[in-house]
N, C-alpha and C positions, 0 to 999 in steps of 0.2 A: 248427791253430787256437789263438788265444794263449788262454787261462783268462778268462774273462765278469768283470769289475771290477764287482763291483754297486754300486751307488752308489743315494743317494734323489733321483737327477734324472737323469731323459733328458727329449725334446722333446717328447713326449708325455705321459708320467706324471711330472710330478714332487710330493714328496712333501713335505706341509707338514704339521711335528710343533708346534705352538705349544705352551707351557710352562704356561699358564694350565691351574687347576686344574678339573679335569672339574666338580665344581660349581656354577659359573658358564655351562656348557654347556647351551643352549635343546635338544630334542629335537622332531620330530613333535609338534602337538596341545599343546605349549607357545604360553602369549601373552606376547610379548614385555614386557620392563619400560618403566615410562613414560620412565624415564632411556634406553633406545634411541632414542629419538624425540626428548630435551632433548640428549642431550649433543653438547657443538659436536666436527668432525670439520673437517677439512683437503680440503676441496675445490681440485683441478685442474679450473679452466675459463678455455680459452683458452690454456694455458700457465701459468698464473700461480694462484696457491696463493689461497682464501679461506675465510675460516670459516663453516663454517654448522651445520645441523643437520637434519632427518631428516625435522624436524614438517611440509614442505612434502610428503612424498611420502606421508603420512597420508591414509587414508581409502579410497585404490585398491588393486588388488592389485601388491604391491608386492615386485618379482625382482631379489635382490644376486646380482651376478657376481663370484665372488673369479677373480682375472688375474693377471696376472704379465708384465713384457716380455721374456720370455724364453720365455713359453707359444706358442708354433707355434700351436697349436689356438684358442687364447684371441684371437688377433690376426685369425687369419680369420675367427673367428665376426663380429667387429665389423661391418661393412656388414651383416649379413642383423638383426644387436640393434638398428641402429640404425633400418632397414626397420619391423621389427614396434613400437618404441617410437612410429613414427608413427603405424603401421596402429590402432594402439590408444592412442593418447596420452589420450581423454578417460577409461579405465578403468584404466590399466598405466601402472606408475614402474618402469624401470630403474637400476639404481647399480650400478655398477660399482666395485672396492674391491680394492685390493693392498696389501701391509706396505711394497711399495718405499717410497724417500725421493722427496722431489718433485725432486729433481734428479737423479738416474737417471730418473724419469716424463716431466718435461720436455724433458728432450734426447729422447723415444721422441716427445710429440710432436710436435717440430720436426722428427723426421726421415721420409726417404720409407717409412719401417716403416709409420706412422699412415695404418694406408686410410683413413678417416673427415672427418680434415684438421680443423677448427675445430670438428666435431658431437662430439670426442673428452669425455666428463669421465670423472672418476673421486674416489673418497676415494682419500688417498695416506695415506703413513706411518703405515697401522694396524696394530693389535694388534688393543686391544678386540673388533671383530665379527670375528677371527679364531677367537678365546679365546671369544667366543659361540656360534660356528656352525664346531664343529669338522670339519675334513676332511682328507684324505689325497690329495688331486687337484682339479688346477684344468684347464680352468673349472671350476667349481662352483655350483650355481646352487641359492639360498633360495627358496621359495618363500612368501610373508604375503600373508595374503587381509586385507580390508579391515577385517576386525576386531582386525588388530592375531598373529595367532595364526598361528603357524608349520605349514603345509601339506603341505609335501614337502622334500626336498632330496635335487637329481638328479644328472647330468651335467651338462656345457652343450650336448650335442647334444640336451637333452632340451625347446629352447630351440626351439616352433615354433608357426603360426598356430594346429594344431589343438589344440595341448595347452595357450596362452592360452585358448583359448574354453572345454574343459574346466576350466580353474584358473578362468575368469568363473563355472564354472555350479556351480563345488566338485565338478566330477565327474572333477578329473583322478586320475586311479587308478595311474600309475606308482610300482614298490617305488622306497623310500627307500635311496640310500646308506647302507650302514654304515661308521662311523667303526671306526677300525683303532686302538683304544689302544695307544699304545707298551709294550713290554714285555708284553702281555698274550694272551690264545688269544684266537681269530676270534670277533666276536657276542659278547664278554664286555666290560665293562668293568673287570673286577678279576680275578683268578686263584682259583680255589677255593684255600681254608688246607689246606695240608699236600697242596696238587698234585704227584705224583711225574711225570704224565708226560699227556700229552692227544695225541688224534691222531684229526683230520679229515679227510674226503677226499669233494670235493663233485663231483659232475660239472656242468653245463651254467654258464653265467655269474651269479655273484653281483653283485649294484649294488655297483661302487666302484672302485678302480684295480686296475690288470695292476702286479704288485712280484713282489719275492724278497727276503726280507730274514731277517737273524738279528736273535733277541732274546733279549734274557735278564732272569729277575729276581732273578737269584743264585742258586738254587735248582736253576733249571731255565733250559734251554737253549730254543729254537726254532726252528726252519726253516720260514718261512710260503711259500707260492711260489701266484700267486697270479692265476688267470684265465687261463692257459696253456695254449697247445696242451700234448697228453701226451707228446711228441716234444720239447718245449723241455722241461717239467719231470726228466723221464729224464737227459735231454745235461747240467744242472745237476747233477742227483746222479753222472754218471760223471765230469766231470771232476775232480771231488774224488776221486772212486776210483782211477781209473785216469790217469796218467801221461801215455799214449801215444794217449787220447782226441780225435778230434776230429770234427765233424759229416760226414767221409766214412767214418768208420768202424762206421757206425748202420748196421744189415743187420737190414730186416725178412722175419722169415719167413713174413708172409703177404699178401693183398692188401687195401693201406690204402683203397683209395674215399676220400682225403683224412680220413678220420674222426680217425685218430692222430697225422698229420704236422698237418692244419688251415690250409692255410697261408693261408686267408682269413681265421679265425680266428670259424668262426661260433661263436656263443653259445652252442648245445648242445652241442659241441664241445671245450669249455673245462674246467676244471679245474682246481680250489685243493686244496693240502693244507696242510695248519696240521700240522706236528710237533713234539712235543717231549719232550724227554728232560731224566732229572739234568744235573746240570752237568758231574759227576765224568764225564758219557759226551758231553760236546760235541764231543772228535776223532773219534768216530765216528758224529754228529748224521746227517749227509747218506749215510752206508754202510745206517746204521738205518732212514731214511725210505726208503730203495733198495727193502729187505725189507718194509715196510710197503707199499709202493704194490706189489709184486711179488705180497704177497698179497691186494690189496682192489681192485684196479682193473681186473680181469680180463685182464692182462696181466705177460706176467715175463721180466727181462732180465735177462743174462750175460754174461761174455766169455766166447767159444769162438775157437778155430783155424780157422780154413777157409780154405780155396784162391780166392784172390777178384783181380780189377785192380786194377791199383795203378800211382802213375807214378814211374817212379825220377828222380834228378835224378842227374845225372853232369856228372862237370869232364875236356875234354880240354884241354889249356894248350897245344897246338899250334893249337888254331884260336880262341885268344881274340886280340882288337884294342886289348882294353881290359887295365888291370890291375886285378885279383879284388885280389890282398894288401892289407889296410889296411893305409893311412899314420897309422895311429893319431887320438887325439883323442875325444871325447865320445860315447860311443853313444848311438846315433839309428836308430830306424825307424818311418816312420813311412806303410808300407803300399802298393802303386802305387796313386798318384795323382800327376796333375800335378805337376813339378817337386819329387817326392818325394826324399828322399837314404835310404840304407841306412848308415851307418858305426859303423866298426871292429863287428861282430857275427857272432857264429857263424853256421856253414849251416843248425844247426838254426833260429834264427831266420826266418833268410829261406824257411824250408821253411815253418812260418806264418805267414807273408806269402803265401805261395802260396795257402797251404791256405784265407785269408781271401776269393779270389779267387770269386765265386758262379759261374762255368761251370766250377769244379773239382769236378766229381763223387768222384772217385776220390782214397784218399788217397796221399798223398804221402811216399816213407821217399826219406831221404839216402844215395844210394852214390856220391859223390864222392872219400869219405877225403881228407880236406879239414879237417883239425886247425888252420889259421890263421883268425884273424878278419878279414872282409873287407868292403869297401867296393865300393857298385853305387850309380848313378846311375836314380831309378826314374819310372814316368812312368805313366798311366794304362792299361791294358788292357783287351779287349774281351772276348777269346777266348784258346783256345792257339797257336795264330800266333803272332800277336804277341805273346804272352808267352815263345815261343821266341824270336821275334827280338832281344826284348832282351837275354835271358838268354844269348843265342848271341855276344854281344861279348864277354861275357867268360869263353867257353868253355863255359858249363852250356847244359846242354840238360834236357829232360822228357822219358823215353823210355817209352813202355805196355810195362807188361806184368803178367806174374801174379807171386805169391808168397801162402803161408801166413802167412799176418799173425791177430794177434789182433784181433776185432771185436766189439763192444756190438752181440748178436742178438736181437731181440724176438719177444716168441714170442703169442700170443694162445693165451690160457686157459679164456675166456668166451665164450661165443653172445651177451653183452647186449651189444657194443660196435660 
Protein backbone atom coordinates (compact mmCIF):
# COMPACT_ATOMS: atom_id res chain seq x y z
CA UNK A 1 0.00 0.00 0.00
CA UNK A 2 1.75 3.44 -1.15
CA UNK A 3 1.72 5.93 2.31
CA UNK A 4 -2.02 8.08 2.34
CA UNK A 5 -0.81 11.87 0.85
CA UNK A 6 -3.01 13.95 3.04
CA UNK A 7 -3.98 16.77 1.65
CA UNK A 8 -6.95 19.54 2.50
CA UNK A 9 -9.21 18.27 -0.64
CA UNK A 10 -10.76 15.13 -1.77
CA UNK A 11 -14.29 14.84 -3.53
CA UNK A 12 -16.03 14.90 -0.59
CA UNK A 13 -14.34 16.81 2.07
CA UNK A 14 -12.71 19.59 1.09
CA UNK A 15 -11.25 22.04 3.26
CA UNK A 16 -11.68 25.77 3.27
CA UNK A 17 -9.20 27.71 5.65
CA UNK A 18 -10.13 31.54 4.85
CA UNK A 19 -7.61 34.15 6.38
CA UNK A 20 -10.12 36.68 7.65
CA UNK A 21 -9.77 37.35 11.09
CA UNK A 22 -11.97 35.08 13.57
CA UNK A 23 -13.56 38.42 14.66
CA UNK A 24 -15.40 39.38 11.93
CA UNK A 25 -16.82 35.69 12.36
CA UNK A 26 -21.06 35.46 12.91
CA UNK A 27 -21.73 32.51 15.41
CA UNK A 28 -25.11 30.69 16.34
CA UNK A 29 -27.76 33.33 17.93
CA UNK A 30 -25.75 36.15 16.17
CA UNK A 31 -27.86 39.01 13.89
CA UNK A 32 -26.46 39.54 11.04
CA UNK A 33 -24.94 43.31 10.10
CA UNK A 34 -27.03 45.70 8.23
CA UNK A 35 -23.94 46.04 5.76
CA UNK A 36 -24.88 41.93 4.97
CA UNK A 37 -27.92 42.94 3.47
CA UNK A 38 -26.36 46.60 1.50
CA UNK A 39 -23.28 45.39 0.37
CA UNK A 40 -23.27 44.66 -3.54
CA UNK A 41 -21.98 41.08 -4.41
CA UNK A 42 -21.33 39.57 -8.05
CA UNK A 43 -24.21 37.68 -8.88
CA UNK A 44 -24.10 34.63 -11.72
CA UNK A 45 -27.51 34.51 -13.57
CA UNK A 46 -27.72 33.16 -16.77
CA UNK A 47 -24.15 32.86 -17.18
CA UNK A 48 -23.25 36.35 -17.01
CA UNK A 49 -22.05 38.31 -13.78
CA UNK A 50 -24.41 41.18 -12.15
CA UNK A 51 -24.40 43.24 -9.17
CA UNK A 52 -26.71 43.21 -6.57
CA UNK A 53 -27.27 42.83 -3.14
CA UNK A 54 -28.88 40.55 -0.48
CA UNK A 55 -31.79 43.35 0.61
CA UNK A 56 -34.22 41.22 -1.84
CA UNK A 57 -33.96 37.88 0.04
CA UNK A 58 -34.73 39.96 3.36
CA UNK A 59 -37.58 39.04 5.53
CA UNK A 60 -37.85 35.02 4.58
CA UNK A 61 -35.86 32.45 5.96
CA UNK A 62 -33.00 32.82 4.26
CA UNK A 63 -30.26 29.35 3.47
CA UNK A 64 -26.55 30.22 1.89
CA UNK A 65 -25.12 27.17 0.31
CA UNK A 66 -21.25 27.68 0.14
CA UNK A 67 -20.20 25.20 -3.20
CA UNK A 68 -17.55 24.77 -4.95
CA UNK A 69 -17.36 23.13 -8.76
CA UNK A 70 -15.35 20.87 -7.79
CA UNK A 71 -17.69 19.60 -4.80
CA UNK A 72 -19.25 16.09 -6.08
CA UNK A 73 -21.73 16.48 -3.33
CA UNK A 74 -22.52 20.13 -3.81
CA UNK A 75 -23.46 19.53 -7.57
CA UNK A 76 -25.87 16.63 -6.91
CA UNK A 77 -27.49 18.36 -4.23
CA UNK A 78 -28.62 20.97 -6.88
CA UNK A 79 -31.99 19.62 -8.53
CA UNK A 80 -33.41 18.46 -5.10
CA UNK A 81 -32.18 22.99 -3.75
CA UNK A 82 -33.83 23.76 -6.60
CA UNK A 83 -37.15 21.41 -5.85
CA UNK A 84 -37.52 22.63 -2.38
CA UNK A 85 -36.76 26.50 -3.32
CA UNK A 86 -40.09 26.17 -5.21
CA UNK A 87 -41.90 23.84 -2.80
CA UNK A 88 -41.27 27.03 -0.58
CA UNK A 89 -40.52 30.07 -2.60
CA UNK A 90 -43.35 32.30 -0.73
CA UNK A 91 -41.15 31.63 2.83
CA UNK A 92 -37.50 30.32 1.84
CA UNK A 93 -34.43 32.32 -0.30
CA UNK A 94 -31.69 30.14 -1.32
CA UNK A 95 -28.09 31.63 -2.34
CA UNK A 96 -25.80 29.81 -3.21
CA UNK A 97 -22.03 31.34 -2.83
CA UNK A 98 -18.42 30.12 -3.93
CA UNK A 99 -14.74 32.24 -3.69
CA UNK A 100 -14.55 30.69 -7.35
CA UNK A 101 -13.92 33.61 -10.23
CA UNK A 102 -17.02 33.96 -12.61
CA UNK A 103 -14.99 32.38 -15.21
CA UNK A 104 -14.14 29.09 -13.81
CA UNK A 105 -18.25 29.46 -12.71
CA UNK A 106 -19.36 30.26 -16.08
CA UNK A 107 -17.72 27.71 -18.15
CA UNK A 108 -19.44 24.99 -14.99
CA UNK A 109 -22.57 26.58 -16.31
CA UNK A 110 -22.34 26.21 -19.77
CA UNK A 111 -21.27 22.70 -19.39
CA UNK A 112 -23.19 19.32 -19.16
CA UNK A 113 -21.87 19.31 -15.34
CA UNK A 114 -25.02 22.03 -14.60
CA UNK A 115 -27.96 19.67 -13.80
CA UNK A 116 -30.16 22.71 -13.18
CA UNK A 117 -29.42 24.39 -16.88
CA UNK A 118 -30.70 28.14 -16.82
CA UNK A 119 -32.37 27.70 -12.77
CA UNK A 120 -28.46 27.76 -11.95
CA UNK A 121 -27.46 31.19 -9.79
CA UNK A 122 -24.90 31.78 -7.54
CA UNK A 123 -22.60 34.88 -5.82
CA UNK A 124 -19.26 34.20 -7.46
CA UNK A 125 -15.89 35.55 -6.42
CA UNK A 126 -16.44 35.89 -2.66
CA UNK A 127 -14.56 36.32 0.30
CA UNK A 128 -16.64 38.33 2.58
CA UNK A 129 -19.52 35.63 3.63
CA UNK A 130 -16.70 33.15 3.65
CA UNK A 131 -14.67 35.27 6.33
CA UNK A 132 -18.36 35.71 7.97
CA UNK A 133 -19.54 32.30 8.07
CA UNK A 134 -16.61 30.28 8.83
CA UNK A 135 -16.23 26.58 7.81
CA UNK A 136 -14.11 23.63 7.12
CA UNK A 137 -16.61 21.78 4.46
CA UNK A 138 -18.78 22.35 1.78
CA UNK A 139 -21.79 22.16 1.18
CA UNK A 140 -22.33 24.09 3.83
CA UNK A 141 -25.30 25.38 4.66
CA UNK A 142 -26.38 28.95 6.94
CA UNK A 143 -29.25 28.97 8.29
CA UNK A 144 -31.12 33.22 8.94
CA UNK A 145 -34.53 33.18 9.99
CA UNK A 146 -36.50 36.19 9.10
CA UNK A 147 -35.23 38.35 11.65
CA UNK A 148 -32.19 38.68 10.28
CA UNK A 149 -30.34 36.17 13.13
CA UNK A 150 -28.12 33.33 12.34
CA UNK A 151 -29.89 29.76 13.42
CA UNK A 152 -27.91 26.97 12.75
CA UNK A 153 -25.00 25.97 10.51
CA UNK A 154 -25.13 22.33 9.15
CA UNK A 155 -24.17 20.11 6.42
CA UNK A 156 -25.79 20.29 3.17
CA UNK A 157 -27.57 16.92 3.48
CA UNK A 158 -29.05 18.70 6.29
CA UNK A 159 -30.99 20.44 3.33
CA UNK A 160 -34.74 18.86 3.46
CA UNK A 161 -38.62 19.39 3.31
CA UNK A 162 -38.74 18.34 7.02
CA UNK A 163 -36.07 20.42 8.48
CA UNK A 164 -37.40 23.70 6.24
CA UNK A 165 -40.75 23.34 7.96
CA UNK A 166 -38.76 22.88 11.44
CA UNK A 167 -36.38 26.13 10.56
CA UNK A 168 -40.38 27.95 9.43
CA UNK A 169 -41.61 26.84 13.09
CA UNK A 170 -37.74 27.85 14.92
CA UNK A 171 -37.96 24.23 15.97
CA UNK A 172 -35.21 22.97 13.89
CA UNK A 173 -32.95 21.43 16.71
CA UNK A 174 -29.90 19.87 14.64
CA UNK A 175 -26.16 20.46 16.52
CA UNK A 176 -24.27 23.07 14.75
CA UNK A 177 -20.99 22.54 12.93
CA UNK A 178 -18.01 23.31 14.56
CA UNK A 179 -15.62 25.35 12.92
CA UNK A 180 -11.90 23.71 13.17
CA UNK A 181 -9.55 26.96 13.76
CA UNK A 182 -6.37 26.41 12.07
CA UNK A 183 -3.51 25.80 14.27
CA UNK A 184 -5.65 25.30 17.22
CA UNK A 185 -7.26 21.91 19.64
CA UNK A 186 -10.93 20.83 18.72
CA UNK A 187 -14.08 23.14 20.11
CA UNK A 188 -11.40 26.01 20.98
CA UNK A 189 -10.88 28.91 19.23
CA UNK A 190 -7.47 29.95 20.64
CA UNK A 191 -5.04 27.48 22.47
CA UNK A 192 -4.71 27.76 26.50
CA UNK A 193 -1.25 30.07 27.34
CA UNK A 194 1.51 27.99 28.22
CA UNK A 195 -0.30 24.64 26.51
CA UNK A 196 2.40 21.80 26.89
CA UNK A 197 0.25 19.22 25.45
CA UNK A 198 -3.91 18.33 24.89
CA UNK A 199 -5.33 15.08 23.85
CA UNK A 200 -9.04 14.08 22.97
CA UNK A 201 -10.63 11.17 22.12
CA UNK A 202 -14.44 11.20 21.17
CA UNK A 203 -16.33 8.27 20.06
CA UNK A 204 -19.55 8.50 17.97
CA UNK A 205 -19.76 11.47 15.10
CA UNK A 206 -19.21 15.12 15.86
CA UNK A 207 -21.07 17.93 13.40
CA UNK A 208 -18.32 18.86 10.87
CA UNK A 209 -15.80 17.25 8.25
CA UNK A 210 -14.10 13.57 8.13
CA UNK A 211 -9.86 15.25 7.89
CA UNK A 212 -6.50 14.23 9.26
CA UNK A 213 -4.41 16.96 9.47
CA UNK A 214 -1.11 18.20 11.24
CA UNK A 215 -0.89 21.42 13.01
CA UNK A 216 1.11 23.43 14.69
CA UNK A 217 1.55 26.73 16.72
CA UNK A 218 5.22 26.68 17.29
CA UNK A 219 5.10 25.40 20.57
CA UNK A 220 3.17 22.42 20.10
CA UNK A 221 2.53 20.09 17.45
CA UNK A 222 -0.92 18.15 16.52
CA UNK A 223 -2.32 15.23 14.99
CA UNK A 224 -6.27 15.82 14.68
CA UNK A 225 -7.85 12.70 12.66
CA UNK A 226 -11.18 13.21 12.54
CA UNK A 227 -14.78 11.20 12.26
CA UNK A 228 -13.02 7.93 11.27
CA UNK A 229 -13.62 4.54 11.39
CA UNK A 230 -11.13 3.10 14.38
CA UNK A 231 -9.52 0.91 11.74
CA UNK A 232 -8.57 4.00 9.36
CA UNK A 233 -7.38 6.01 12.54
CA UNK A 234 -4.83 3.04 13.62
CA UNK A 235 -3.58 2.29 9.63
CA UNK A 236 -2.65 6.41 9.82
CA UNK A 237 -0.63 5.86 12.98
CA UNK A 238 1.13 2.57 11.81
CA UNK A 239 2.25 3.70 8.67
CA UNK A 240 4.18 6.22 10.19
CA UNK A 241 5.67 3.51 12.47
CA UNK A 242 6.17 0.85 10.58
CA UNK A 243 7.73 0.67 7.20
CA UNK A 244 6.44 -2.58 6.01
CA UNK A 245 2.56 -1.57 6.82
CA UNK A 246 -0.18 -1.97 4.69
CA UNK A 247 -4.05 -2.60 5.03
CA UNK A 248 -3.34 -6.49 4.52
CA UNK A 249 -1.29 -6.63 7.22
CA UNK A 250 -4.26 -5.42 10.00
CA UNK A 251 -4.97 -8.84 11.98
CA UNK A 252 -7.69 -8.59 14.32
CA UNK A 253 -7.82 -10.80 17.13
CA UNK A 254 -11.17 -10.64 17.73
CA UNK A 255 -14.76 -10.68 16.28
CA UNK A 256 -15.46 -7.14 14.72
CA UNK A 257 -19.57 -7.11 14.04
CA UNK A 258 -18.31 -4.22 11.65
CA UNK A 259 -18.11 -1.96 14.97
CA UNK A 260 -14.06 -1.34 14.47
CA UNK A 261 -13.42 -1.79 10.66
CA UNK A 262 -17.13 0.44 10.15
CA UNK A 263 -17.17 0.31 6.70
CA UNK A 264 -20.51 2.03 6.33
CA UNK A 265 -19.23 4.40 8.60
CA UNK A 266 -22.30 4.70 10.95
CA UNK A 267 -22.09 7.74 13.30
CA UNK A 268 -21.80 5.87 16.48
CA UNK A 269 -19.12 4.22 15.00
CA UNK A 270 -16.89 7.02 14.41
CA UNK A 271 -14.03 8.57 16.09
CA UNK A 272 -11.90 11.84 16.38
CA UNK A 273 -8.79 12.25 18.33
CA UNK A 274 -7.15 15.71 18.58
CA UNK A 275 -3.41 14.99 19.81
CA UNK A 276 -0.83 17.08 20.68
CA UNK A 277 2.50 17.28 21.82
CA UNK A 278 5.71 19.83 22.15
CA UNK A 279 7.13 20.50 19.03
CA UNK A 280 10.70 19.25 20.33
CA UNK A 281 8.46 15.74 20.19
CA UNK A 282 6.67 16.17 16.52
CA UNK A 283 8.90 12.91 15.00
CA UNK A 284 7.34 11.11 17.29
CA UNK A 285 3.72 12.93 17.16
CA UNK A 286 1.85 9.80 15.46
CA UNK A 287 4.04 6.79 17.66
CA UNK A 288 2.59 9.05 20.77
CA UNK A 289 -1.01 9.18 19.62
CA UNK A 290 -0.47 5.20 18.92
CA UNK A 291 -0.04 4.87 22.98
CA UNK A 292 -2.65 7.35 23.63
CA UNK A 293 -5.45 5.58 21.77
CA UNK A 294 -3.84 2.11 22.94
CA UNK A 295 -4.56 3.25 26.29
CA UNK A 296 -8.14 5.13 26.06
CA UNK A 297 -10.08 3.47 23.38
CA UNK A 298 -10.48 0.16 24.75
CA UNK A 299 -8.40 -1.32 22.40
CA UNK A 300 -4.35 -1.98 21.75
CA UNK A 301 -2.25 -2.56 18.80
CA UNK A 302 1.32 -4.04 18.07
CA UNK A 303 3.37 -5.76 15.77
CA UNK A 304 3.83 -9.46 16.48
CA UNK A 305 5.16 -12.29 14.26
CA UNK A 306 2.65 -14.88 13.31
CA UNK A 307 2.39 -17.50 10.74
CA UNK A 308 -0.31 -16.12 8.50
CA UNK A 309 -1.12 -16.07 3.94
CA UNK A 310 0.46 -14.26 2.20
CA UNK A 311 0.94 -14.08 -1.76
CA UNK A 312 4.44 -14.23 -3.13
CA UNK A 313 5.04 -12.62 -6.48
CA UNK A 314 7.75 -14.58 -8.36
CA UNK A 315 9.64 -13.86 -11.90
CA UNK A 316 10.25 -16.94 -14.28
CA UNK A 317 12.01 -15.15 -17.47
CA UNK A 318 11.39 -18.46 -19.49
CA UNK A 319 7.92 -17.93 -19.69
CA UNK A 320 7.60 -14.20 -20.17
CA UNK A 321 6.24 -12.62 -23.93
CA UNK A 322 6.88 -9.50 -23.04
CA UNK A 323 10.10 -7.56 -21.71
CA UNK A 324 10.09 -6.71 -17.61
CA UNK A 325 13.69 -4.69 -18.14
CA UNK A 326 13.18 -0.87 -18.46
CA UNK A 327 14.07 0.98 -21.40
CA UNK A 328 14.52 3.76 -19.01
CA UNK A 329 12.83 7.37 -19.06
CA UNK A 330 10.66 9.20 -16.39
CA UNK A 331 9.05 7.27 -13.65
CA UNK A 332 5.61 6.72 -13.82
CA UNK A 333 2.90 4.58 -12.04
CA UNK A 334 0.09 5.13 -11.96
CA UNK A 335 -1.97 1.91 -10.62
CA UNK A 336 -4.20 -0.69 -12.96
CA UNK A 337 -6.29 1.11 -14.58
CA UNK A 338 -7.30 1.43 -18.12
CA UNK A 339 -4.50 2.26 -20.38
CA UNK A 340 -2.33 2.69 -17.27
CA UNK A 341 1.89 2.56 -17.94
CA UNK A 342 4.28 1.19 -15.04
CA UNK A 343 7.98 2.73 -16.02
CA UNK A 344 11.32 2.28 -15.26
CA UNK A 345 10.22 1.32 -11.23
CA UNK A 346 11.19 -1.16 -8.70
CA UNK A 347 9.24 -4.39 -7.89
CA UNK A 348 8.76 -3.01 -4.76
CA UNK A 349 6.61 -0.45 -6.38
CA UNK A 350 4.51 -2.49 -8.41
CA UNK A 351 4.10 -4.74 -5.17
CA UNK A 352 1.82 -1.52 -4.07
CA UNK A 353 0.26 -1.32 -7.06
CA UNK A 354 -1.00 -4.84 -6.10
CA UNK A 355 -1.44 -4.39 -2.68
CA UNK A 356 -3.86 -1.06 -3.96
CA UNK A 357 -5.97 -3.81 -5.69
CA UNK A 358 -9.45 -4.01 -3.12
CA UNK A 359 -9.86 -8.08 -3.87
CA UNK A 360 -6.19 -8.44 -2.45
CA UNK A 361 -6.93 -9.67 0.96
CA UNK A 362 -3.61 -10.98 1.73
CA UNK A 363 -0.35 -9.23 1.76
CA UNK A 364 1.96 -9.18 -0.78
CA UNK A 365 6.12 -9.72 -0.10
CA UNK A 366 8.42 -9.83 -3.24
CA UNK A 367 10.50 -13.14 -4.12
CA UNK A 368 11.49 -12.32 -7.51
CA UNK A 369 15.11 -11.18 -6.65
CA UNK A 370 14.68 -8.92 -9.27
CA UNK A 371 17.37 -5.84 -8.51
CA UNK A 372 16.38 -4.10 -12.10
CA UNK A 373 13.83 -1.36 -12.55
CA UNK A 374 11.04 -2.28 -14.94
CA UNK A 375 8.55 -1.43 -17.23
CA UNK A 376 4.64 -3.22 -17.59
CA UNK A 377 1.94 -2.14 -19.63
CA UNK A 378 -1.16 -1.95 -17.05
CA UNK A 379 -4.92 -2.10 -17.57
CA UNK A 380 -7.84 -2.41 -15.32
CA UNK A 381 -8.46 -5.56 -13.20
CA UNK A 382 -11.26 -7.45 -11.54
CA UNK A 383 -9.97 -10.17 -9.57
CA UNK A 384 -6.76 -12.47 -9.29
CA UNK A 385 -7.07 -14.07 -12.83
CA UNK A 386 -6.69 -11.57 -14.34
CA UNK A 387 -4.23 -9.95 -12.51
CA UNK A 388 -2.26 -13.07 -13.16
CA UNK A 389 -2.84 -12.90 -16.57
CA UNK A 390 -1.35 -9.80 -16.95
CA UNK A 391 1.42 -10.23 -14.75
CA UNK A 392 2.02 -13.72 -16.53
CA UNK A 393 3.38 -11.78 -20.04
CA UNK A 394 6.01 -10.82 -18.32
CA UNK A 395 6.91 -13.67 -16.39
CA UNK A 396 5.44 -12.63 -12.64
CA UNK A 397 3.06 -14.59 -11.20
CA UNK A 398 1.08 -14.32 -7.47
CA UNK A 399 1.66 -17.61 -5.89
CA UNK A 400 -0.45 -18.40 -2.03
CA UNK A 401 1.04 -19.32 0.35
CA UNK A 402 2.09 -18.99 4.19
CA UNK A 403 5.13 -17.36 5.87
CA UNK A 404 5.89 -15.50 9.46
CA UNK A 405 5.65 -12.09 8.49
CA UNK A 406 5.27 -9.26 11.01
CA UNK A 407 1.62 -7.88 11.36
CA UNK A 408 -0.35 -4.65 13.21
CA UNK A 409 -2.57 -7.25 15.70
CA UNK A 410 -5.52 -5.48 17.49
CA UNK A 411 -6.28 -6.76 20.40
CA UNK A 412 -9.76 -5.54 22.38
CA UNK A 413 -9.23 -4.43 25.99
CA UNK A 414 -12.66 -3.32 26.87
CA UNK A 415 -16.33 -4.80 27.17
CA UNK A 416 -17.63 -1.07 26.17
CA UNK A 417 -16.80 -1.37 22.32
Amino acid sequence: MKPIILTAFTLVFSVFLFAQAPVRALHVGDKVPDVFWTTPRNFMVEGKVVTGNMLKFKGKLLIIDFWATFCIPCIKGMPGQERLAKLFANELNIVSVTPEGAKLVSAFYAADRNPIGKAFTSIVDDRELNGLFLHNKIPHLVWIDKEGIVRNVTEGDALSEQNIQAALSENLSLPPINYIYPNTVLMMDENPRGMQSFNLLVKGKIPGISNTMIRSNGSNTGLIIFNRPLRWIYSVLARAEFGWFSDQRIRLDFPDGDGFNNPSLRPEDLWTVDFWAPTAKSASLKKLAMQYLNENSGYSASAKVIHTAVYKLRYTATRATRELRTRGGKAASLGFHKGSTFINQPIASLVNDIQDCAFVKKPVLDDTNLLFNVDLELAEVKDMESLNALLGTYGLSLVADYQDLEMFVISKTAKLN
